[in-house]
C-alpha positions as YAML, in Angstrom:
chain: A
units: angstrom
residues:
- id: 1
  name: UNK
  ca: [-28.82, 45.47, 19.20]
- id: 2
  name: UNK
  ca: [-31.72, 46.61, 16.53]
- id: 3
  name: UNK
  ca: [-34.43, 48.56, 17.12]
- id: 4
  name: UNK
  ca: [-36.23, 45.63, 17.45]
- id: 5
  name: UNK
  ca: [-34.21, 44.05, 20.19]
- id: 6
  name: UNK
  ca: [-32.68, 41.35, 18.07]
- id: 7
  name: UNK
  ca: [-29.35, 41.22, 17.52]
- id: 8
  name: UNK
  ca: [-27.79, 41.35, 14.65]
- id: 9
  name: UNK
  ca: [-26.22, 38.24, 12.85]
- id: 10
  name: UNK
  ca: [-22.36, 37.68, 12.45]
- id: 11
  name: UNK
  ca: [-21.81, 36.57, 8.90]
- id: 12
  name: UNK
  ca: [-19.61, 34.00, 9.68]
- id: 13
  name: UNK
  ca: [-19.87, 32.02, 6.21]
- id: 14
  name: UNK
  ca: [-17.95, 35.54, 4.59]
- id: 15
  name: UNK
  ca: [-15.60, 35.65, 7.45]
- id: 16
  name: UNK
  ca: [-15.13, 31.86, 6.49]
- id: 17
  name: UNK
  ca: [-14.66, 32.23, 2.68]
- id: 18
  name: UNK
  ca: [-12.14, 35.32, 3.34]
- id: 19
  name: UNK
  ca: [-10.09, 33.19, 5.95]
- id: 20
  name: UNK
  ca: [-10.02, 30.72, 3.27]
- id: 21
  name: UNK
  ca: [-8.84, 32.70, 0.65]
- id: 22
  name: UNK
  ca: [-5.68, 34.65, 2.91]
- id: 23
  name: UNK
  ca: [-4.67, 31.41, 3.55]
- id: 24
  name: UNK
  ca: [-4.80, 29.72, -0.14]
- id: 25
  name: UNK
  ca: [-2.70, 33.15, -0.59]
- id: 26
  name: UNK
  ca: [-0.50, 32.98, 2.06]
- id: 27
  name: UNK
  ca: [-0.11, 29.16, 0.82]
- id: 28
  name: UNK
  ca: [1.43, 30.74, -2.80]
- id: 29
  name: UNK
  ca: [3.61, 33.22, -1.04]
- id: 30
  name: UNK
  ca: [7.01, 31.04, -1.11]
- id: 31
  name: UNK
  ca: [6.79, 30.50, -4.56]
- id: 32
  name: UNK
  ca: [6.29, 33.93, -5.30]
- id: 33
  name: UNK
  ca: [9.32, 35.28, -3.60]
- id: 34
  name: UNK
  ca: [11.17, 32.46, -5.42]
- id: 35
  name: UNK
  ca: [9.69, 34.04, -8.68]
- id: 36
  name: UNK
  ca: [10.61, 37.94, -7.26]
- id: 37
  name: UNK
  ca: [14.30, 36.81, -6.59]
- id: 38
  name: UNK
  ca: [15.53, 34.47, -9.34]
- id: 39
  name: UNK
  ca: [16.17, 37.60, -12.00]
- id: 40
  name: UNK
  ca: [18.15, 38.92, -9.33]
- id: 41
  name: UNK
  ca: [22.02, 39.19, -10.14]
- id: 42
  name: UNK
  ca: [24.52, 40.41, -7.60]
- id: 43
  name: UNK
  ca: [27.61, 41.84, -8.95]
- id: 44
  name: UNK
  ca: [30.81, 41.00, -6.57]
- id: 45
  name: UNK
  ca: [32.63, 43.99, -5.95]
- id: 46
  name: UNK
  ca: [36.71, 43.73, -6.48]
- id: 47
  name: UNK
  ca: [36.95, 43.94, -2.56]
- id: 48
  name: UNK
  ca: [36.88, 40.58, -0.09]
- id: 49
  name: UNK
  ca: [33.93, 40.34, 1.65]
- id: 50
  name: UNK
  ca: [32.02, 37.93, 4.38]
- id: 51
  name: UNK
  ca: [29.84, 35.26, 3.35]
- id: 52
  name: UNK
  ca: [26.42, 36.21, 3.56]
- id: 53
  name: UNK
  ca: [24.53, 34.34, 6.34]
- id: 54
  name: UNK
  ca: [21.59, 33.91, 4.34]
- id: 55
  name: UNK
  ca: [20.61, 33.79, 0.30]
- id: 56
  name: UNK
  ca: [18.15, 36.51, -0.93]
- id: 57
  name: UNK
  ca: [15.50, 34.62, -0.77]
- id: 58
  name: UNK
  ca: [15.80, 33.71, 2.58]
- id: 59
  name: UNK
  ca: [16.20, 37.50, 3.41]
- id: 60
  name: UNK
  ca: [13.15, 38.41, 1.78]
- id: 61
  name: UNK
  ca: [11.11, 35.44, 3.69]
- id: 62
  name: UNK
  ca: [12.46, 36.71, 6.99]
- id: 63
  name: UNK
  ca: [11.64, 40.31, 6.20]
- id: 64
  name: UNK
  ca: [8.28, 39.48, 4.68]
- id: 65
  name: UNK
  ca: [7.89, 37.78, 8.31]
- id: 66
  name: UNK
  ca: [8.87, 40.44, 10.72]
- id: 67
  name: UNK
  ca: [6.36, 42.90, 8.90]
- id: 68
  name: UNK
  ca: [3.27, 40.21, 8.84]
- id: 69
  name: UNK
  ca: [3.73, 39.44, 12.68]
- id: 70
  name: UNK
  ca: [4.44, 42.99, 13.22]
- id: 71
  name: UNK
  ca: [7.74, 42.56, 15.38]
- id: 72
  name: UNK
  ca: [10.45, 45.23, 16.18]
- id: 73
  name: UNK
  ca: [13.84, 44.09, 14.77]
- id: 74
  name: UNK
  ca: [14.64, 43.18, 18.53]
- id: 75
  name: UNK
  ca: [11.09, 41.10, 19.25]
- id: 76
  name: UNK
  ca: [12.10, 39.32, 15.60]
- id: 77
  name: UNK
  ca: [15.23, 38.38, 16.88]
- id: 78
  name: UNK
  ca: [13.87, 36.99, 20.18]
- id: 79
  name: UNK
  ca: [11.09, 35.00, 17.90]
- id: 80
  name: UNK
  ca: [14.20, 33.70, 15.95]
- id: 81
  name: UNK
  ca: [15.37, 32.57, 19.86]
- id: 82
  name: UNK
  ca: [12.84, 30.13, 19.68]
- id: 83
  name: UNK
  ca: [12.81, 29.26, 16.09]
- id: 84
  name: UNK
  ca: [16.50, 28.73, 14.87]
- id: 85
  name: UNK
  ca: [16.60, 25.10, 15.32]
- id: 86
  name: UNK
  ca: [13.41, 25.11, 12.35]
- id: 87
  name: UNK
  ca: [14.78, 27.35, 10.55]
- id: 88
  name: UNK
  ca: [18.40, 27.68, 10.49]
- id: 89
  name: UNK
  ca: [18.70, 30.89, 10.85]
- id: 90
  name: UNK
  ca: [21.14, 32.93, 13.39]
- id: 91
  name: UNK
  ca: [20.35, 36.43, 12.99]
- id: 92
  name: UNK
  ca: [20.85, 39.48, 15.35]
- id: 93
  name: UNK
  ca: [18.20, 42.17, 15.61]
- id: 94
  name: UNK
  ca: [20.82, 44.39, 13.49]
- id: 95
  name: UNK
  ca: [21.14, 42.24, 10.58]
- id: 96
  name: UNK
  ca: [16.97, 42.56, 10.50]
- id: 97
  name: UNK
  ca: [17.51, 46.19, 10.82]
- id: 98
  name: UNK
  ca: [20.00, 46.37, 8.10]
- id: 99
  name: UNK
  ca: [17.18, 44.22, 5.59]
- id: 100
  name: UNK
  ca: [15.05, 47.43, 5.62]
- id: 101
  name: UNK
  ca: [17.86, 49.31, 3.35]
- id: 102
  name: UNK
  ca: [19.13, 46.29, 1.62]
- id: 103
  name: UNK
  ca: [19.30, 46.70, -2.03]
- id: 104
  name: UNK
  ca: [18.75, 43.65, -3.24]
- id: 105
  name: UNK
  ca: [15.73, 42.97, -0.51]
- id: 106
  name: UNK
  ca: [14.12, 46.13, -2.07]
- id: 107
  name: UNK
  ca: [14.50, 45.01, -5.40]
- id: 108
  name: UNK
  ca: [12.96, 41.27, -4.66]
- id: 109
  name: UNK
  ca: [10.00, 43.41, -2.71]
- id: 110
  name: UNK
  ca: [8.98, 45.44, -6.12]
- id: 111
  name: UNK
  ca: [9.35, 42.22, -8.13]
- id: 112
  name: UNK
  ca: [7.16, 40.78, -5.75]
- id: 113
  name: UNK
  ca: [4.92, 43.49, -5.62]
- id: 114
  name: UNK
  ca: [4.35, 43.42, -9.61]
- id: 115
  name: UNK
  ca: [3.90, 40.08, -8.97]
- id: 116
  name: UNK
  ca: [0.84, 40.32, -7.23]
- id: 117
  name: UNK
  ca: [-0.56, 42.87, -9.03]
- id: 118
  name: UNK
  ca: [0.07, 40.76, -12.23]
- id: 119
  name: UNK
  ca: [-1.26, 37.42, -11.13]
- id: 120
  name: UNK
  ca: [-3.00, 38.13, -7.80]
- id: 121
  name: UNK
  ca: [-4.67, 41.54, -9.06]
- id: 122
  name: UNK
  ca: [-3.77, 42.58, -5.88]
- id: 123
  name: UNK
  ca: [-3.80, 46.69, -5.19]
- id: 124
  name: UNK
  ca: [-3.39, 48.63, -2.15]
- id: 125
  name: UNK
  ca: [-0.68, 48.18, 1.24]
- id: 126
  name: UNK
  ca: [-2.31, 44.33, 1.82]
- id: 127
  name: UNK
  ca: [-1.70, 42.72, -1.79]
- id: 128
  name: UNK
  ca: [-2.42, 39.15, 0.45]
- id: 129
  name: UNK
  ca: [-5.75, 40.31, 1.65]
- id: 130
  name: UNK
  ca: [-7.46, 42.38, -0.82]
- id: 131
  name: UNK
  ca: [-9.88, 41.59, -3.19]
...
């Protein structure tokens, strides 16, 4: 309360316009990562391996979404329990884990980064919020 006894006024029409704006952001977000990930080449080694479970891009999406909602690798994968009929996507907690040292996911992450900067003149650890 004031001095005055009043209280003081939420100013909802700036928590309005800021809502809006995260989620005009958020909105552009796909095509971004498609941007970060297209000039991305993989070289095939001489040895055999696996088939990856999931493209790049999709990697990046799913990392991008275990940091905004702020899951463990374990909680992601139990999120992904409920999920993997929407998405398609049959991943252990492990195979989140091992997107936190994956090259190529690092790679798409600074392309994405200078991304935002570029377009979004985004600056700081929250390039969707800032501004």
């Amino acid at each position: 309360m004031s001095s005055r006894g009043r209280r003081k006024k939420y100013p909802y029409s700036e928590w309005e316009r800021r809502r809006t704006l995260v989620v005009e952001r958020l909105g552009r977000l796909p095509d971004y990562v498609r941007r970060a990930v297209q000039p991305i080449r993989t070289e095939g080694g001489r040895r055999r391996r696996r088939p990856e479970k999931l493209d790049l891009e999709r990697k990046v999406n799913l990392f991008l979404l275990t940091r905004l909602l702020g899951r463990s690798n374990r909680g992601m994968e139990e999120a992904m329990e409920l999920f993997r009929s929407l998405f398609g996507i049959d991943v252990s907690y492990k195979y989140v884990e091992r997107l936190y040292s994956d090259r190529s996911v690092r790679l798409a992450l600074h392309n994405l980064f200078m991304l935002l900067v570029k377009d979004e003149g985004a600056t700081g650890s929250l390039p969707l919020f800032s501004r």
